[in-house]
N, C-alpha and C positions, 0 to 999 in steps of 0.2 A: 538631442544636444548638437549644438552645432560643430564644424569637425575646425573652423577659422581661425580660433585658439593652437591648436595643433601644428599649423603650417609656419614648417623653418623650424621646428626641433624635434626634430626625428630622433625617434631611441629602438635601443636595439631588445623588446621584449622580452626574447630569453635568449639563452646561450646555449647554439645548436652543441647536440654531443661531440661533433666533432672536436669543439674547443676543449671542452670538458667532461672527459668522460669518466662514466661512475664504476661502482665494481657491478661486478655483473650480477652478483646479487643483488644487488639493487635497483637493479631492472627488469630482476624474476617477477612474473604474475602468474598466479595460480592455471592452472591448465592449459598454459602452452607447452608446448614439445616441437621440437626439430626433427622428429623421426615419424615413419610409421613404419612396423614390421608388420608382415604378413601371418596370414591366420595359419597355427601351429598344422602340420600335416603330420603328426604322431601325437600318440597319448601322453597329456599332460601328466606331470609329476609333482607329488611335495616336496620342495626342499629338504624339509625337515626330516623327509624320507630318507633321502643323503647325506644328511649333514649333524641330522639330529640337535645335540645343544647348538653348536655354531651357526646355526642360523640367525641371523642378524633380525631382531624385533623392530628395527629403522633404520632406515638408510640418514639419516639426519636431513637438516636442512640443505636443502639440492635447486641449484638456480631453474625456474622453467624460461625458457624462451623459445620463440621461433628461429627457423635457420638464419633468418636474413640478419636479425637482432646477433648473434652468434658471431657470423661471419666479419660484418660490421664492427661489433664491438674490439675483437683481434686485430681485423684489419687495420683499424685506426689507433689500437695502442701501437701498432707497430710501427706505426708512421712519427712515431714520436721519438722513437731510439737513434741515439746519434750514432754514424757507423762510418766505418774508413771507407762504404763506397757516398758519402755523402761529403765529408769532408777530410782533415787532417787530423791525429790526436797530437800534440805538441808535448803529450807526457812524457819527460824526463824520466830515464833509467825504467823505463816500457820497452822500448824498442816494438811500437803498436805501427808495423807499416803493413803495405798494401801486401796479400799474398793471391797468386795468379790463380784463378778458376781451374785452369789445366789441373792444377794440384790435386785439389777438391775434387775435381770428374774420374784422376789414376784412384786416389782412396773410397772412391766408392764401387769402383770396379765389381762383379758379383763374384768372381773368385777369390779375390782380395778381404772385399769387406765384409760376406758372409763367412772366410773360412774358422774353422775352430780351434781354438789352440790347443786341443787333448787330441785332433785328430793324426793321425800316424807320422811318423817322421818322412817315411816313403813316400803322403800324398802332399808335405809340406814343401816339398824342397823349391820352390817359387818361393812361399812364406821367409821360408829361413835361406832364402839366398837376399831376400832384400834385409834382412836384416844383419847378415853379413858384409854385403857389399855399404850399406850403412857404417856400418861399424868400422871400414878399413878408411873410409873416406873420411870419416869425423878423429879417427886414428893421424891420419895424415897432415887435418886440416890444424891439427893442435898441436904438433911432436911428439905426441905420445905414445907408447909403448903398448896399450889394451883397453879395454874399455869393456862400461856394462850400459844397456839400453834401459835396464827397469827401473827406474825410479821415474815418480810421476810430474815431479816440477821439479822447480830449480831448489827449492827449500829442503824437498827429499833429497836430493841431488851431493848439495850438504850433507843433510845428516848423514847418508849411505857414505859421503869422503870421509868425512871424521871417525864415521865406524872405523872404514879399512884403514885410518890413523892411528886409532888407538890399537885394532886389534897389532898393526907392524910394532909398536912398540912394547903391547904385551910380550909379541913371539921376543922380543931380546929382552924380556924381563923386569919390563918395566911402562906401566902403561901412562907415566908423565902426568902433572896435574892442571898443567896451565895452558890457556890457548890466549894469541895477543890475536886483538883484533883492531886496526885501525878509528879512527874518531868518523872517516869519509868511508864506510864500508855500509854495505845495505842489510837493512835492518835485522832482518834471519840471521845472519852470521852471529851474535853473542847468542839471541835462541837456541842456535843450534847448535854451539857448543854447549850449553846448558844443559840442554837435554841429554846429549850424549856422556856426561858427569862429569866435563872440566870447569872449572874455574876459569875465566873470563876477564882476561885484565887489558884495559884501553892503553890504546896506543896514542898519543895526538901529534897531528900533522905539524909541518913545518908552514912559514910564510906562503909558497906556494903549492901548498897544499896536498903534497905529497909526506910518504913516511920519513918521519925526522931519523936517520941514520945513527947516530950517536944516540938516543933514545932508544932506540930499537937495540942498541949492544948492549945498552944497561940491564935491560928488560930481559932478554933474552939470556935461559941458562940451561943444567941438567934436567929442570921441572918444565919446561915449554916441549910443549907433545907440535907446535903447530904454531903459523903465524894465516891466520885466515885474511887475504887480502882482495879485494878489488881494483880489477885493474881493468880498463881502465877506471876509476873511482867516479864513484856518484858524484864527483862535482865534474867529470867529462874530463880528467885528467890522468894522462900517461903515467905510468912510475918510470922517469927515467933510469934510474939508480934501481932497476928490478936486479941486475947480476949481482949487485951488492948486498942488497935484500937477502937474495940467495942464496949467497956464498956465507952470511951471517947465521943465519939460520939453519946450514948444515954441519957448519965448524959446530956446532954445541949439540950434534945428532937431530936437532929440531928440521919438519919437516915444510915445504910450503906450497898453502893450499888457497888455490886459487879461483878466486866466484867468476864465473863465466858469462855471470847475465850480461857485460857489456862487450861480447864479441863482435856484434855485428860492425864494433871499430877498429876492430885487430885480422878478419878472415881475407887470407890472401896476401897480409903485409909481412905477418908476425906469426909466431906459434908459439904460446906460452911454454912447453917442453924445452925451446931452448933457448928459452931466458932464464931457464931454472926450475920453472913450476913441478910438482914433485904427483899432484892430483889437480883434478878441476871438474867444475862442471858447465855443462852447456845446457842452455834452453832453447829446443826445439820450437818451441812456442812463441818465439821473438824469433832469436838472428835463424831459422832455418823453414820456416815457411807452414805456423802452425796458426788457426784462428786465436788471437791474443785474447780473453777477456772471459766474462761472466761464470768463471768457476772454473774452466776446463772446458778439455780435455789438456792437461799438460804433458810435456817430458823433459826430464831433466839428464840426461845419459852424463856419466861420469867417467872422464878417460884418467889415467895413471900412468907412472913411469915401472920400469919391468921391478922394481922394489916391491910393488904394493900388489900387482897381479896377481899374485896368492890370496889376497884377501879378497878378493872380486864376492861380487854375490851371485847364486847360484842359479840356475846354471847357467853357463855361456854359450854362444854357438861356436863348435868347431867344424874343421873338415877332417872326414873321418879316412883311413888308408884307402876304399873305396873309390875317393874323392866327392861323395856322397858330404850333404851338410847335416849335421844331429846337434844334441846341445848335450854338453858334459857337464852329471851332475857330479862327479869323484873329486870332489875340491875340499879336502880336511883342514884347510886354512879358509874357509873362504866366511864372513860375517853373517853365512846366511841370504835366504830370499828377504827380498824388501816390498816384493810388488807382489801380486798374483800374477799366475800366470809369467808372461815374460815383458810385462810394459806394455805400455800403450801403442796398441800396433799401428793405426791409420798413421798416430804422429808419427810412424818410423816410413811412412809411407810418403807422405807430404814433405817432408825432408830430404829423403832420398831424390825425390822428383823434382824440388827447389834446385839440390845440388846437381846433377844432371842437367837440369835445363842450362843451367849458367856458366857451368863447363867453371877452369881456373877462372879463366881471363874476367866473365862474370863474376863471379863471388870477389876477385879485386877491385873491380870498378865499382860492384854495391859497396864494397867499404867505403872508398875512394869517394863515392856520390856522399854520403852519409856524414860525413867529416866535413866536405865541401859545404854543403845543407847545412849543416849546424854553426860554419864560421860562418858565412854567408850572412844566416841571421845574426850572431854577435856583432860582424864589423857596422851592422846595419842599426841596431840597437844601442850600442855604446855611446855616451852621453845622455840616453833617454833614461838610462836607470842603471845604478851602481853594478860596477865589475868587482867583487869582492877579489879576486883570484887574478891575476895577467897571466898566468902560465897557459902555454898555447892550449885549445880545446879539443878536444877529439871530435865525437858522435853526438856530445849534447854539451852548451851552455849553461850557466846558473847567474842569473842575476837576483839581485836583493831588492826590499824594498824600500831600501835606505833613505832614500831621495822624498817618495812619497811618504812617506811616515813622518815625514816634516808637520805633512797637512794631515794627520790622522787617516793616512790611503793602507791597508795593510795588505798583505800577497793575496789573501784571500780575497778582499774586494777589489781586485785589480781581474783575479781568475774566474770570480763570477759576473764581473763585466764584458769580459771575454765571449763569455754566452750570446748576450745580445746581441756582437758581432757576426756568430754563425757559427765562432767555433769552440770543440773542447775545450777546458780549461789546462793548463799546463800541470805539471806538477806541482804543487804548495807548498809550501812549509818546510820541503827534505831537500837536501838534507841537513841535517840539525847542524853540522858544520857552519852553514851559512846561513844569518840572523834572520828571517821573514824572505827563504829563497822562491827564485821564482825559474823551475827548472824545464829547459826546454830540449827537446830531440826530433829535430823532422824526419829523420830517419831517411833511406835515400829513394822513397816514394815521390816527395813531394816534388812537383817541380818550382820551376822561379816564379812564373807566374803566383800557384799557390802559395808560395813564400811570400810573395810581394804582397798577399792580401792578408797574411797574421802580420807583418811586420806593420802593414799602414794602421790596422787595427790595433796594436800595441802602441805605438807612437802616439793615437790619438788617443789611446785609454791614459798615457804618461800627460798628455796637454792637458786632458780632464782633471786630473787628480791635483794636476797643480792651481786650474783654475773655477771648478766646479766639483771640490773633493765630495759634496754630499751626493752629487751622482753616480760618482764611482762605490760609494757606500753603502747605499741602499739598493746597486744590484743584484740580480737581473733584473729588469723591467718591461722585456717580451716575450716571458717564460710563462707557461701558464699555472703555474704555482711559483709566489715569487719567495723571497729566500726564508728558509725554514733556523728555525733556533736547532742549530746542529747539536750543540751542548745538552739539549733536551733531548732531544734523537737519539743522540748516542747513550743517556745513563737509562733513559727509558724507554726503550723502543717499542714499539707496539705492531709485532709482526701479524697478526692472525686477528682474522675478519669475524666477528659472534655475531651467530643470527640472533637479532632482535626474540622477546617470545611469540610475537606475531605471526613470525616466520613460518612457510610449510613445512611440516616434518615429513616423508613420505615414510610408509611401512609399507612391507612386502604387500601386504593384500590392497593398499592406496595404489599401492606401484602394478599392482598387477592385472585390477581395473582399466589404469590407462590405456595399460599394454592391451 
């Protein structure tokens, strides 16, 4: 056949794995293997010898490949993961910025990251001096009175405040039934009053988007254990009127409890302790230099004012007459342990080393940057897409997508256009305060440059929508899985891979053939 036909449309036969790669079982074939172990030098043994019933009749279906297939196939999913050394994450009330390598290299230390936490006080005291010296600087960085390191996020962080909440108002005899939680507060907070057995009654904001003061006095009486608040609020706004806040909330014995995930807008300006804040918690994991994302490892440490340090959870570190560091378990008030062990230690490691490297003057200017970064964008965005809110911003932005929804553009198809551009999607949807928000925080990694390339990319995704909304609808378009029915995702997910029956099964004695 002749090939003359052919010339001037070239096609692309198949689609290397690079573009599209499969699960790996699916690119198992019978009798490969990535290993060879050497011939046994001692007398072989039966399992069943050992183990007798528990010995496994199959190992089930088991991928074979060769090394290179292996290596390859990881190598290039990984190349797919988007990550803060690749670009920006512009998610709103993340606080996902850059954290220094140095960090990462103190917490892997072989003293540090191999030691044990059951091993002696005596060969701990490096251990429990940085967790000490932690503890006085995150003490200081907040106005607070004491603190505990164990709780593992921010969401535990919560729960273990509200414990030592209720338990203070059990000890005076009465453990309150109600907690107010603003309408602009992140999401966990009515959760976790729930959990903990309050009742849970909404607060809503005023015009600019703070707690409605006169609402708040109606609300507030002898049954309010707590007024659970964010501050700065997930729409990236100050509560001016916090003294007032506070002074309401303690006239009626009520206490207030303060979510700490938006510090990285307040470290070095402000200290929630003397604004009023009564508890709070912090997330190492954002404002203090912990990897942000795919599960964990989190910490959420919760500081107090000298009221509620009886309720601590147990045990604490002290300095003992010696001058030796131990941890005191003799706490008859205390809500109990929350974590195993004493918390997650590398994060207390990575934290302490954040704070240290940056000294005050540092951890002021990260704020300082982070605020900057965030108006930066606003002043640069306004008029591209609705400002629901004017009240000055802090750390992060929220715009709506009022303007595009003219053309049927919604925040979602606006964030997964965003992709195309290069970069993460912003935050969506949150917070439910504001209609189709569209929440943004560059936190104070990024530079101008970096800025100037989401902002040209936003500006042009706003020209799209008003003049080719069906392209902003149908994104992404150079993802290589383009957009999935989430609604279907989510009611039916379908986590786990079934091998076909075609499938290898290996059994011991398949398996030991090989071998």
């Amino acid at each position: 056949m002749s090939d003359e036909k052919f010339i001037g449309t070239p096609r692309k036969a198949t689609t290397h794995t690079s573009q599209n790669e499969g699960l790996i079982f699916e690119k198992s074939s019978p009798g490969k293997k990535a290993y060879r172990l050497s011939e046994l030098d001692v007398p072989a043994v039966d399992a069943s010898t050992l183990l007798g019933k528990s010995v496994r009749k199959e190992y089930g279906a088991l991928p074979e490949l060769s090394e290179i297939e292996i290596v390859r196939h990881f190598t290039r999913l990984s190349t797919w993961n988007y990550a803060i050394d690749l670009g920006m994450f512009p998610l709103g009330s993340c606080t996902m910025k850059y954290n220094g390598r140095v960090n990462e290299a103190v917490a892997r230390f072989e003293g540090i990251a191999e030691a044990h936490p059951y091993q002696p006080e005596s060969l701990s005291q490096g251990a429990l001096g940085i967790m000490h010296d932690l503890s006085q600087y995150l003490i200081e960085i907040t106005g607070m009175d004491a603190i505990t390191l164990q709780p593992a996020a921010g969401a535990h962080g919560e729960f273990t405040g509200i414990l030592m909440i209720r338990a203070y108002h059990e000890s005076k005899g009465n453990a309150r039934k109600k907690i107010l939680i603003p309408d602009s507060a992140h999401g966990t907070n009515p959760a976790t009053a729930a959990v903990v057995g309050y009742q849970v009654q909404n607060l809503k904001s005023n015009a600019e988007g703070m707690v409605d003061l006169a609402e708040l006095e109606k609300l507030v009486d002898e049954d309010t254990a707590a007024l659970m608040l964010t501050n700065p609020s997930t729409i990236g706004v100050f509560e001016s009127e916090i003294h007032k806040i506070a002074d309401i909330l303690h006239a009626k014995g009520a206490l207030l409890y303060m979510d700490g995930a938006n510090m990285n807008a307040l470290v070095g300006k402000t200290r929630p302790g003397d604004f009023g804040a009564d508890v709070m918690h912090l997330n190492l994991h954002k404002t203090f230099s912990t990897p942000h994302g795919g599960g964990g490892p989190g910490s959420g440490p919760v500081a107090c004012k000298a009221i509620l340090e009886p309720f601590l959870p147990t045990p604490i570190v002290v300095r003992k007459a010696d001058k030796s560091l131990g941890f005191d378990y003799d706490r008859p008030l205390s809500v109990g342990r929350v974590r195993m062990f004493y918390g997650n230690f590398g994060m207390f490691v990575r934290a302490l080393a954040y704070t240290l490297a940056n000294g005050p003057d540092g951890l002021r200017l990260t704020t300082e940057d982070a605020v900057l970064n965030a108006n930066y964008i606003r002043a640069k965005l306004e008029g591209y897409f609705d400002l629901p809110f004017k009240t000055p911003s802090m750390h992060e932005v929220v715009f709506s997508d009022k303007l595009q929804a003219k053309n049927g553009v919604k925040t979602g198809d606006m964030g997964k256009r965003l992709i195309d551009y290069g970069f993460h999607a912003y935050t969506v949807s949150f917070p439910m305060i504001v209609s189709g928000a569209m929440m943004i925080e560059p936190t104070e990694s990024e530079s101008r440059e970096e800025l100037d390339l989401l902002i040209d990319a936003l500006q042009q995704i706003a020209r799209e929508a008003a003049e080719n909304p069906e392209l902003v609808k149908t994104a992404p378009h150079t993802t290589r899985i383009r957009r999935l029915n989430e609604t279907a995702a989510a009611r039916n997910p379908v986590l786990r891979w079934k091998a076909p029956p075609s499938s290898i099964s290996l059994t011991p004695d398949s398996a030991a053939k090989e071998w």
